[in-house]
C-alpha positions as CSV (number, residue, x, y, z in Angstrom):
1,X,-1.3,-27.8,-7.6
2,X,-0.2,-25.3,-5.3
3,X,2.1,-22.5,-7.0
4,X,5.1,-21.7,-4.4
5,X,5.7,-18.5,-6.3
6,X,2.4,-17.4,-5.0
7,X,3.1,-18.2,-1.4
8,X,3.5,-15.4,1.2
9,X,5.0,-15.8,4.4
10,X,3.3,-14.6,7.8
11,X,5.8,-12.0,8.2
12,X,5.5,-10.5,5.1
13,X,1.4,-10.1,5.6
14,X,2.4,-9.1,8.7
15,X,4.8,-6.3,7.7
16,X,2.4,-5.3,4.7
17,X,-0.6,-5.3,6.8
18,X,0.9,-2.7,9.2
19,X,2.8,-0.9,6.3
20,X,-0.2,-0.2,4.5
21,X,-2.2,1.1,8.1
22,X,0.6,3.5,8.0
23,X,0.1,4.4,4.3
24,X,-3.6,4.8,4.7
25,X,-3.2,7.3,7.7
26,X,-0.8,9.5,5.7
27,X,-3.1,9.6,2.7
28,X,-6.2,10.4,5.0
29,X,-3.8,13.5,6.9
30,X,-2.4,14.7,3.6
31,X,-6.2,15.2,2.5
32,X,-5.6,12.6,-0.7
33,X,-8.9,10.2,0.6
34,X,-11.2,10.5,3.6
35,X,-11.9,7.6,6.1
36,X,-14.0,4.9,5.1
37,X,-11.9,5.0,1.6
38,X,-11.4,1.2,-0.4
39,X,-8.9,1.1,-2.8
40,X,-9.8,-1.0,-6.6
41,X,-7.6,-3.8,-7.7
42,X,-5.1,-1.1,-9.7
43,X,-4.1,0.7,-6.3
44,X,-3.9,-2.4,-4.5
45,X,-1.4,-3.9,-6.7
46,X,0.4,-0.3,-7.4
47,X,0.2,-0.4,-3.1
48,X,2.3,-3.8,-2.9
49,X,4.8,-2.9,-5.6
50,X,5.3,0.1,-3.5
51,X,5.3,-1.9,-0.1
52,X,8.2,-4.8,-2.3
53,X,10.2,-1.4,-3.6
54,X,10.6,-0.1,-0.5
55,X,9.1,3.3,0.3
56,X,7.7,4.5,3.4
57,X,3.7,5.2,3.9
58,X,4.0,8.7,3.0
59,X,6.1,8.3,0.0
60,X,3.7,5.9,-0.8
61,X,0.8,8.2,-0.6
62,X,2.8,10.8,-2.3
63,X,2.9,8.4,-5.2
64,X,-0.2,6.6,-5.2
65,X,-2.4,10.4,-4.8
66,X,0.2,13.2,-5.2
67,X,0.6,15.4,-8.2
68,X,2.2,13.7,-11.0
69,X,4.3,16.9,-12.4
C-alpha cells in the first residue's frame, strides 16, 4: 500500500535537487571534498535534515565538513 507520509512533491525534489548543487559547490570551494565526491547514506540523510531545517548550501557544508569545536 502506498505510504503518503513517504510521498515527495515535484517541487520539493526540485528545490532539494538545486539546494544540494549549491551545497556541493560550496563544499568543493571551501576545500571539504573534491569533484567527483559521493556522499554514504549518513550524509545524505544529515543533507536532507539540513535542506528541511532550513540552512543555506554553505551553512550546510559548514556543518556537514567544518570543524566541530
Amino acid at each position: 500500500m502506498f505510504n503518503e507520509s513517504k510521498y515527495v512533491s515535484l517541487m520539493y525534489e526540485q528545490g532539494l535537487d538545486q539546494w544540494t548543487r549549491a551545497w556541493y559547490g560550496e563544499a568543493v570551494e571551501a576545500g571539504f571534498i573534491r569533484p567527483h565526491y559521493h556522499p554514504d547514506p549518513v550524509t545524505i540523510k544529515r543533507l536532507r535534515g539540513y535542506f528541511g531545517a532550513g540552512l543555506s548550501p554553505f551553512e550546510a557544508a559548514q556543518a556537514c565538513f567544518g570543524r566541530k569545536h
